[in-house]
KOLZABA-896241 format. One record per atom (N, C-alpha, C): residue number from 1; residue in three letters; atom name; z, y, x. Coordinates in steps of 0.1 Angstrom, whole numbers. Example, Ala and Ser with C-alpha at 12.3 -4.5 7.8 and 13.67 -1.06 7.14 Angstrom:
<sites>
SITE    n  res  atom      w      v      u
SITE    1  Ala     N     78    -57    132
SITE    1  Ala    CA     78    -45    123
SITE    1  Ala     C     78    -33    132
SITE    2  Ser     N     71    -22    128
SITE    2  Ser    CA     71    -11    137
SITE    2  Ser     C     79      0    129
</sites>
This chain:
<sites>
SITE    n  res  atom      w      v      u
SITE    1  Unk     N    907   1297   1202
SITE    1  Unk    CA    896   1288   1198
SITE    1  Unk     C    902   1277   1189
SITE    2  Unk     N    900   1276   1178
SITE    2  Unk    CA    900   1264   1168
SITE    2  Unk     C    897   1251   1178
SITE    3  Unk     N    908   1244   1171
SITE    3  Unk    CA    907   1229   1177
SITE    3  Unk     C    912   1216   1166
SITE    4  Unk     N    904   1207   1167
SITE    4  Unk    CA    903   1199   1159
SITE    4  Unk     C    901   1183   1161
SITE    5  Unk     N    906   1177   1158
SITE    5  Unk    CA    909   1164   1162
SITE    5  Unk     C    907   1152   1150
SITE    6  Unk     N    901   1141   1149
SITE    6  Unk    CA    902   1130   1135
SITE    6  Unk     C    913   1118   1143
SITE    7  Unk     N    919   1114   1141
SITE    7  Unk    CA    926   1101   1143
SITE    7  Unk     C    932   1092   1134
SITE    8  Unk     N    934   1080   1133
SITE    8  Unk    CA    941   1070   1124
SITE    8  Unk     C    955   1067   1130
SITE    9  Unk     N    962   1069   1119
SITE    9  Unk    CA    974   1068   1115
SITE    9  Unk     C    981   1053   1120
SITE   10  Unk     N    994   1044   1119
SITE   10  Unk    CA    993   1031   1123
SITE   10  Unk     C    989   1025   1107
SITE   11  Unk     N    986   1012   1107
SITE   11  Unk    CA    992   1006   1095
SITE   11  Unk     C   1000   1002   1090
SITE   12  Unk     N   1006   1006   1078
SITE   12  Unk    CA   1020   1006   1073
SITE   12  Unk     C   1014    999   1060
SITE   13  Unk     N   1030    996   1053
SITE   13  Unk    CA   1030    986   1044
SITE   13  Unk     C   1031    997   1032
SITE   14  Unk     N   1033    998   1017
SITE   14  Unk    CA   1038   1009   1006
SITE   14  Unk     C   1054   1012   1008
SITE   15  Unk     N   1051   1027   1010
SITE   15  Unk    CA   1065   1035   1012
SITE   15  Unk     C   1060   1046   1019
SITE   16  Unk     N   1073   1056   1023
SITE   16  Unk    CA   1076   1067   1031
SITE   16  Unk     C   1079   1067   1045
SITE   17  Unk     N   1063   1071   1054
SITE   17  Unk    CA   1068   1067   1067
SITE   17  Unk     C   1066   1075   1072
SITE   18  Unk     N   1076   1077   1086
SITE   18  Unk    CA   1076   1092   1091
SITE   18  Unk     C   1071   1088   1102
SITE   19  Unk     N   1057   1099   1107
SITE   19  Unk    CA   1048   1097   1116
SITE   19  Unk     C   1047   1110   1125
SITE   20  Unk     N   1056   1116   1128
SITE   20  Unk    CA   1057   1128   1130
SITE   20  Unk     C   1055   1128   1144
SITE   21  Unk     N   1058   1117   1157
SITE   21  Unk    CA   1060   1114   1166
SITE   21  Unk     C   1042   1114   1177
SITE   22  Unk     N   1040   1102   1161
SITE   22  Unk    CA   1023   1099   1163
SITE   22  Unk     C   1015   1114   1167
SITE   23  Unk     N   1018   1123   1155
SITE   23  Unk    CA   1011   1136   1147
SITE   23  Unk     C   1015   1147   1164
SITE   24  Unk     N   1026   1148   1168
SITE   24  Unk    CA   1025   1152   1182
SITE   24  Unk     C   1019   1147   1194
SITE   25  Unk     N   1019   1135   1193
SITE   25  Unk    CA   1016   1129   1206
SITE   25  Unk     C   1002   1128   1199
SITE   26  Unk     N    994   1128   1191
SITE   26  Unk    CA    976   1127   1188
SITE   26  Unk     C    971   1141   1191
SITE   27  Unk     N    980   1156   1190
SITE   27  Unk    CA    976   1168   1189
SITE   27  Unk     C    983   1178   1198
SITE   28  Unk     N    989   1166   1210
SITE   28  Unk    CA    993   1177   1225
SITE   28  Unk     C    988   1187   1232
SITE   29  Unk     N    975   1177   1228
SITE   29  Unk    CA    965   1190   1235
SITE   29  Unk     C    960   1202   1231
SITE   30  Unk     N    956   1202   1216
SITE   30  Unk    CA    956   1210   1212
SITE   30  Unk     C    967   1221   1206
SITE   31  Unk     N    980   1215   1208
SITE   31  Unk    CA    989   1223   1209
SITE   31  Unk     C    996   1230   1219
SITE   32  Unk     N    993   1225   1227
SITE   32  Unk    CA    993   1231   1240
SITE   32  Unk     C    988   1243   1248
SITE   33  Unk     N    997   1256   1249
SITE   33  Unk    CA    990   1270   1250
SITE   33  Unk     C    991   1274   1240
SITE   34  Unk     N    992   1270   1224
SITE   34  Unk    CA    991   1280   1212
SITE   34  Unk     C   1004   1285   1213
SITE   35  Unk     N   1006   1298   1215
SITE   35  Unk    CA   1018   1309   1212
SITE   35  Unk     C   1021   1311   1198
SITE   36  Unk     N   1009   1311   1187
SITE   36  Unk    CA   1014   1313   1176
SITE   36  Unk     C   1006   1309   1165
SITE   37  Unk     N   1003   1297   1156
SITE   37  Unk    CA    992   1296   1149
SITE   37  Unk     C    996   1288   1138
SITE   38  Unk     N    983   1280   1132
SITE   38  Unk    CA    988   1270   1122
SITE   38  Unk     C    980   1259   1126
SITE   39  Unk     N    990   1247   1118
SITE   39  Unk    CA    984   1234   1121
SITE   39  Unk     C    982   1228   1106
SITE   40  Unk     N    972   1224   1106
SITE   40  Unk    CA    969   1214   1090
SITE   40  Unk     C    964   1205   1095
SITE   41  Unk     N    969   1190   1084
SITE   41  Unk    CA    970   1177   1085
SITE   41  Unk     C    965   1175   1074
SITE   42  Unk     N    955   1167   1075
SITE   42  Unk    CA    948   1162   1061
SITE   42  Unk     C    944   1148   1060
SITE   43  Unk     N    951   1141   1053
SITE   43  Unk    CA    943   1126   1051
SITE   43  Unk     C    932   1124   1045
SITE   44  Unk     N    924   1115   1047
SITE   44  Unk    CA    915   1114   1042
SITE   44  Unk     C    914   1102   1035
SITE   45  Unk     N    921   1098   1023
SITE   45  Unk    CA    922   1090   1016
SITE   45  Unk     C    926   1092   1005
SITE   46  Unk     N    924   1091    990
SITE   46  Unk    CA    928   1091    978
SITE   46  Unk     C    941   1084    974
SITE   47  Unk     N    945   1073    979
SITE   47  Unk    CA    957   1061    982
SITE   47  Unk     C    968   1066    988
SITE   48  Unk     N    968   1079    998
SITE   48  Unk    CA    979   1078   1006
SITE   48  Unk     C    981   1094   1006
SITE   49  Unk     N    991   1098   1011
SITE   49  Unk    CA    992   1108   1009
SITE   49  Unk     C    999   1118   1022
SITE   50  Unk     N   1003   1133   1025
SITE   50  Unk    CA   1015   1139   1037
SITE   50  Unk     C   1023   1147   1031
SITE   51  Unk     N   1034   1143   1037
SITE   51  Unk    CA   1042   1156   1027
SITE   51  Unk     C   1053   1157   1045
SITE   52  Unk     N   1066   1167   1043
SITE   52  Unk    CA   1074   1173   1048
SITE   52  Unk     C   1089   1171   1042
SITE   53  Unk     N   1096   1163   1049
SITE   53  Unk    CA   1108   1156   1045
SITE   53  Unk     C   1117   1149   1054
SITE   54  Unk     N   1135   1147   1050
SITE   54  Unk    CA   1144   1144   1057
SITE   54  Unk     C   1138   1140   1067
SITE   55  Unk     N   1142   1139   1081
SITE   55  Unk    CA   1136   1127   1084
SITE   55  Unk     C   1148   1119   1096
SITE   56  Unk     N   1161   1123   1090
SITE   56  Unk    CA   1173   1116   1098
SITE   56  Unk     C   1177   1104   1089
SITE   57  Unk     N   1176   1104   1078
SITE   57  Unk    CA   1183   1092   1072
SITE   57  Unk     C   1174   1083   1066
SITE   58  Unk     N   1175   1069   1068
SITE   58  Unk    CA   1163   1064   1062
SITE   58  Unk     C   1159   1062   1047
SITE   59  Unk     N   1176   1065   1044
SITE   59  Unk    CA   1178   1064   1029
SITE   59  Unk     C   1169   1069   1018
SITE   60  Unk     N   1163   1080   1026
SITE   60  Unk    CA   1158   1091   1020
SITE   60  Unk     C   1142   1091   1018
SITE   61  Unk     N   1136   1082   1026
SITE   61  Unk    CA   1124   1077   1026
SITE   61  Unk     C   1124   1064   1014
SITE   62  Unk     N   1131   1055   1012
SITE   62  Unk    CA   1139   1045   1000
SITE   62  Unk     C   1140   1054    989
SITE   63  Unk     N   1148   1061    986
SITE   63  Unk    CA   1150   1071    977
SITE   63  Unk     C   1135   1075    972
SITE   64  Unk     N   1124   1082    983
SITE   64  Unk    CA   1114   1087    973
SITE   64  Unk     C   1106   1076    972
SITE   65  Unk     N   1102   1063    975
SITE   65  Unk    CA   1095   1055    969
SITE   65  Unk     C   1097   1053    961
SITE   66  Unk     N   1117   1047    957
SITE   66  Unk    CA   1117   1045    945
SITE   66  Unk     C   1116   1058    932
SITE   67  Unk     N   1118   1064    936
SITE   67  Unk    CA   1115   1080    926
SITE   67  Unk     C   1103   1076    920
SITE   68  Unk     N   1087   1079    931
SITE   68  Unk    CA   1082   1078    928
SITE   68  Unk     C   1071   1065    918
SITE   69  Unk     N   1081   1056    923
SITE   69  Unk    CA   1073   1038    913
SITE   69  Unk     C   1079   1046    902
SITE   70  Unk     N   1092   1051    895
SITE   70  Unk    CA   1096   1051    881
SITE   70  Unk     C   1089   1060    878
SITE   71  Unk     N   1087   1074    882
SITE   71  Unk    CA   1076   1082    883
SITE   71  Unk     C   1063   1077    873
SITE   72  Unk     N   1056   1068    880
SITE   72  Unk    CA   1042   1064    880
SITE   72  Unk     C   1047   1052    884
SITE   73  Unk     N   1046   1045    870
SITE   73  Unk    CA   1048   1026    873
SITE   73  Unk     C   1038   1016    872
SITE   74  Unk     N   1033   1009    884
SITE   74  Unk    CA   1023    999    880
SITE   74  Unk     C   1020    995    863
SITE   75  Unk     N   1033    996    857
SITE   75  Unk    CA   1029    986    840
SITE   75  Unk     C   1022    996    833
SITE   76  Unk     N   1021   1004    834
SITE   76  Unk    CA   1012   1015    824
SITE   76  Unk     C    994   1007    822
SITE   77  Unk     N    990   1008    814
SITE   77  Unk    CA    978   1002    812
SITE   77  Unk     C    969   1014    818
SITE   78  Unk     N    967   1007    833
SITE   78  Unk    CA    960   1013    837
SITE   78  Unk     C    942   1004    837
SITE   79  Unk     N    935   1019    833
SITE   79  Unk    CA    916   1014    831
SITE   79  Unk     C    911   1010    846
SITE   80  Unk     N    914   1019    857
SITE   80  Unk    CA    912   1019    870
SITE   80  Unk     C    921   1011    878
SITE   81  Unk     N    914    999    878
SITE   81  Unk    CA    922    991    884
SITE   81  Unk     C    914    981    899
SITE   82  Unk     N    900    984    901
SITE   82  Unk    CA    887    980    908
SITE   82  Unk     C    895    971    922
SITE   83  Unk     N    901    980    928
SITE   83  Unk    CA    910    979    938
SITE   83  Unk     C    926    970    938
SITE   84  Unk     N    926    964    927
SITE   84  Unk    CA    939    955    919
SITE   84  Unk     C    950    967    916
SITE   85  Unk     N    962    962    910
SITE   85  Unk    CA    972    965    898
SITE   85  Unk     C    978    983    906
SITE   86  Unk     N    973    977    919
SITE   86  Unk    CA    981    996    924
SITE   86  Unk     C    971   1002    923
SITE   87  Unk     N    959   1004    920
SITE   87  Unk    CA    945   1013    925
SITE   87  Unk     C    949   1028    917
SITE   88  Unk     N    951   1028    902
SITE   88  Unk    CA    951   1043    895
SITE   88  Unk     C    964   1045    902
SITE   89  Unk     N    976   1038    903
SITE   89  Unk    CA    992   1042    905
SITE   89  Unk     C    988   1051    918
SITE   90  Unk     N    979   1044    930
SITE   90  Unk    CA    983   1049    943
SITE   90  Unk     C    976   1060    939
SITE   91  Unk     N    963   1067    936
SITE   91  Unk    CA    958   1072    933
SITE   91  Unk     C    964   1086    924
SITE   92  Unk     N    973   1086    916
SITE   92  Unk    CA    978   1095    905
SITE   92  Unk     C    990   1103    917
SITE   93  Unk     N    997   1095    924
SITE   93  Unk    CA   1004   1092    936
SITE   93  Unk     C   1001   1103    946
SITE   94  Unk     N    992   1099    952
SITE   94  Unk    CA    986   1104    958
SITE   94  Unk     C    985   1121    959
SITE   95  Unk     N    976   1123    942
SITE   95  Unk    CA    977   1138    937
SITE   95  Unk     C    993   1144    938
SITE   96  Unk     N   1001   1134    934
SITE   96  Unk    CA   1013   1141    930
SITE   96  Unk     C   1019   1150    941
SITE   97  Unk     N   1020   1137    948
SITE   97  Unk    CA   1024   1141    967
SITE   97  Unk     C   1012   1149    972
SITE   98  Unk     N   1004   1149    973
SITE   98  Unk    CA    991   1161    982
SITE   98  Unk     C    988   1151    990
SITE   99  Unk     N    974   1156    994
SITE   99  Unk    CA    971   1147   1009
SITE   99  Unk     C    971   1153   1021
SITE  100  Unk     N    976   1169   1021
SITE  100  Unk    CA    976   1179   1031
SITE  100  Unk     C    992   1178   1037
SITE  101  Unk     N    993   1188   1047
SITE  101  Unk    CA   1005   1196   1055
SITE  101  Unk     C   1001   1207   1056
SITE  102  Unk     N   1007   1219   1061
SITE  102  Unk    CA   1004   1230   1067
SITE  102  Unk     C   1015   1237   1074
SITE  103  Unk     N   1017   1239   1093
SITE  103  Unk    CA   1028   1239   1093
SITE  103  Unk     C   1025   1251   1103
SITE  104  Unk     N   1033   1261   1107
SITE  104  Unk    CA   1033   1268   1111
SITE  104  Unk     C   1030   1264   1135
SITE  105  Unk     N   1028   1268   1143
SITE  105  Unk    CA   1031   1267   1152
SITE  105  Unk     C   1035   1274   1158
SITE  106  Unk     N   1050   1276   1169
SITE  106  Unk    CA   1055   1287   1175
SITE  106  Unk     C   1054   1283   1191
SITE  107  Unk     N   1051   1291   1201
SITE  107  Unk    CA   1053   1286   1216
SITE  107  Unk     C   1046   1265   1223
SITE  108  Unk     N   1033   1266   1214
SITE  108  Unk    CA   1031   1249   1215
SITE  108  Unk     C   1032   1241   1207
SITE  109  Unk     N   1049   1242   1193
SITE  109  Unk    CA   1052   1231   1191
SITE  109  Unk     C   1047   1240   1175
SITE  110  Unk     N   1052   1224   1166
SITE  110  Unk    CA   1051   1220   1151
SITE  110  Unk     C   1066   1231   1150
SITE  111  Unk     N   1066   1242   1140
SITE  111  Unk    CA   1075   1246   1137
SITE  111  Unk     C   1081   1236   1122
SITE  112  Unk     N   1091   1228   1126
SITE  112  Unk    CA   1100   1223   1115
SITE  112  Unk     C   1114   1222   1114
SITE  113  Unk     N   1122   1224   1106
SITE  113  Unk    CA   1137   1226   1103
SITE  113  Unk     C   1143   1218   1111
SITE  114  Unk     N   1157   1214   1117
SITE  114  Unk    CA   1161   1205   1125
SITE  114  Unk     C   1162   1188   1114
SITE  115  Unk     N   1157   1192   1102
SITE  115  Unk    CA   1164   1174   1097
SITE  115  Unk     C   1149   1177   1090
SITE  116  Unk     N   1135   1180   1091
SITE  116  Unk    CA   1123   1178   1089
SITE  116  Unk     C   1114   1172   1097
SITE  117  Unk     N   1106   1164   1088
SITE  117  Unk    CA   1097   1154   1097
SITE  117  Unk     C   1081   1156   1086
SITE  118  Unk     N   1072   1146   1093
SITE  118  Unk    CA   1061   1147   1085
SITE  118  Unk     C   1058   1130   1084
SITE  119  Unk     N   1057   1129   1066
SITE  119  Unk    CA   1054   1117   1066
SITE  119  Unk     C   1043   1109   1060
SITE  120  Unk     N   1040   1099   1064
SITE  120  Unk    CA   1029   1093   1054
SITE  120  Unk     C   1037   1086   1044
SITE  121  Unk     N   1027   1091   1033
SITE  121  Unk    CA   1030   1087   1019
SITE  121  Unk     C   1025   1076   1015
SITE  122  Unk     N   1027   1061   1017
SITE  122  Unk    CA   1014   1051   1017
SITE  122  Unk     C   1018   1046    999
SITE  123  Unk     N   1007   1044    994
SITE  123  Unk    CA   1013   1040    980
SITE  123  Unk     C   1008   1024    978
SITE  124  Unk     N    998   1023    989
SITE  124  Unk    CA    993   1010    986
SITE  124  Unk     C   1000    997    990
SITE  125  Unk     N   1000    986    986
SITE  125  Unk    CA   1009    975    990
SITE  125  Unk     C   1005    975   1002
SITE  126  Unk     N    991    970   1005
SITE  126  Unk    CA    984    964   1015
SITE  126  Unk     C    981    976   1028
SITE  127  Unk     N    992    992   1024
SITE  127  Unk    CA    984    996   1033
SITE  127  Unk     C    973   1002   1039
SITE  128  Unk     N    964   1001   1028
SITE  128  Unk    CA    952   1007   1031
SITE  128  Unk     C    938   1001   1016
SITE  129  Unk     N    935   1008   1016
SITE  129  Unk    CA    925   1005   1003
SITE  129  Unk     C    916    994   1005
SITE  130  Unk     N    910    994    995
SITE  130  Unk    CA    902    983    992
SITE  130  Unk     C    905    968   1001
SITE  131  Unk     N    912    964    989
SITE  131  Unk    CA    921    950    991
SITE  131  Unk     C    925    946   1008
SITE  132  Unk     N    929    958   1011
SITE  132  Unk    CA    939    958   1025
SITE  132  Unk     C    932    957   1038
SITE  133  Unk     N    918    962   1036
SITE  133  Unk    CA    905    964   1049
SITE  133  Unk     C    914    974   1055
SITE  134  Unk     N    910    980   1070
SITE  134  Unk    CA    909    986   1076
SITE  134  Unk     C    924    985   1083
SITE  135  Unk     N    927    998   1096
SITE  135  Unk    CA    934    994   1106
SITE  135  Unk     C    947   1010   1101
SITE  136  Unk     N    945   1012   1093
SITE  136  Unk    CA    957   1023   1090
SITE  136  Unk     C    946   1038   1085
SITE  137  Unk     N    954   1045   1084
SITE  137  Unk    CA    951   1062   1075
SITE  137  Unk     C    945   1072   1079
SITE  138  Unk     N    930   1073   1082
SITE  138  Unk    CA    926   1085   1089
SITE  138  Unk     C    928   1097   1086
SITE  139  Unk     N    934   1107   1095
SITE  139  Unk    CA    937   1120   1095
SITE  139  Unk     C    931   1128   1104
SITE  140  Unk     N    929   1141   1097
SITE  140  Unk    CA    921   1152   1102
SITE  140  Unk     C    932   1165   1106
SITE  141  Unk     N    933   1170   1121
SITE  141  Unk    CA    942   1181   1124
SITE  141  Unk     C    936   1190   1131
SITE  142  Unk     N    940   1203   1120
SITE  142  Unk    CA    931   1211   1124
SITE  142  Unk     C    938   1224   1130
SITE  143  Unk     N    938   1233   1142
SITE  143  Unk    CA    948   1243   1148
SITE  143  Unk     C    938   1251   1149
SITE  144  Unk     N    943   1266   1143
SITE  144  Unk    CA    940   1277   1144
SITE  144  Unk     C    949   1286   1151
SITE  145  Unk     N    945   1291   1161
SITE  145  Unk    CA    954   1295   1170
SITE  145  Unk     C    955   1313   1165
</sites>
């Protein structure tokens, strides 16, 4: 039986945060009993983003922020700005990184490599859109068994 769950994320500041701990402990239950299936993670935000990465060194989370600012730099004359000076950056961001996961499940668990994690991709300074409202990142997880 499909199982499916919405929850928010914590609130985090702009950068690479690895939430993988949360992402099990929000979807125990529904992991629970699956022998073999998939799991998708979807944010529901334009601003922020999930991706699949190191997740032993912190360096590595540092490393893709800064990748990404030189990437896509606040100074570009950006038109879309409603949201202040990060709105198109987090936004372009966002697309680049994806706002999905999709991860395999073997015997219960998230199948991932031994030095793989799942992270939120936050681009916004404040954390969360429109001038820093709300309590962190809602996500949608969905298990097909």
């Amino acid at each position: 039986m499909p199982w499916q769950k919405t929850f928010t994320l914590p609130q985090n500041g702009k950068g690479m945060h690895l939430v993988t701990d949360v992402v099990v402990r929000e979807c125990a239950e529904g992991l629970r009993g699956v022998e073999t299936g998939i799991f998708m993670l979807h944010c529901m935000h334009t601003s922020a983003g999930l991706t699949v990465n190191e997740n032993a060194d912190p360096d590595v989370r540092t490393d893709m922020d800064m990748a990404m600012d030189r990437i896509v730099p606040e100074s570009f004359p950006w038109d879309h700005t409603d949201e202040g000076p990060d709105d198109s950056v987090s936004h372009l961001k966002s697309s680049l990184i994806g706002n999905s996961v999709t991860l395999p499940i073997s015997r219960g668990k998230l199948v991932l490599g031994t030095w793989q994690g799942i992270y939120l991709a936050e681009f916004r300074k404040s954390g969360a859109g429109w001038g820093g409202r709300g309590s962190g990142r809602k996500v949608v997880a969905t298990i097909l068994p």
